[in-house]
N, C-alpha and C positions, 0 to 999 in steps of 0.2 A: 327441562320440559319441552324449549323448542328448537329442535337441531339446530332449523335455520339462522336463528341468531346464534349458534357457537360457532357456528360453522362461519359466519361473517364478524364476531366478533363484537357483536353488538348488546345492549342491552335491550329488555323490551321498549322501554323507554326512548332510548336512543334510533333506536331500529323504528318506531312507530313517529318520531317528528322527522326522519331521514324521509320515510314513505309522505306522508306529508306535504314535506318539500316536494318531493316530485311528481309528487297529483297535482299540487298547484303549479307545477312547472310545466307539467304537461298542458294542463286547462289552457297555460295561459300563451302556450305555443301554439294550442288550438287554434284559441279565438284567433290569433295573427295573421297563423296559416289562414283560416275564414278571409277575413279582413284583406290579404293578398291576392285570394283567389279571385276577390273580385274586382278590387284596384291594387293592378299587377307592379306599381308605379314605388309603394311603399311597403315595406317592412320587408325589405326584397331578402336579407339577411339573414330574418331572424331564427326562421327552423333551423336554420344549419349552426348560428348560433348558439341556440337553445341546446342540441343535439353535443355539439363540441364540450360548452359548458357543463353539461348531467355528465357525460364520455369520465371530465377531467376529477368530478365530483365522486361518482364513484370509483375511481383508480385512487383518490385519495383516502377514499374509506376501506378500500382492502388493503392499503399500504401501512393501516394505525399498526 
């Protein structure tokens, strides 16, 4: 029924708590980035963090 999950190998199940994860992964690199932009002092790491971490996340999920 949906390419995209054959095409990544996923089920809908699996495929919809992966998306999930990375809404709330984003939200919550949002809020940081916010939080940084205004005191430059804290969370100096964390987008790029965030960014490496999801990179490594999905290299693992195309690798099942």
């Amino acid at each position: 029924m949906f390419k995209h999950l054959k095409d990544v190998g996923m089920t809908y199940v699996e495929h919809m708590k992966f998306s999930f994860y990375l809404s709330y992964m984003f939200g919550k690199a949002s809020f940081c980035a916010l939080v940084h932009g205004v005191y430059p002092d804290i969370l100096v790491t964390t987008s790029s963090d965030t960014i490496n971490k999801l990179s490594s996340d999905i290299k693992e999920i195309r690798n099942k």
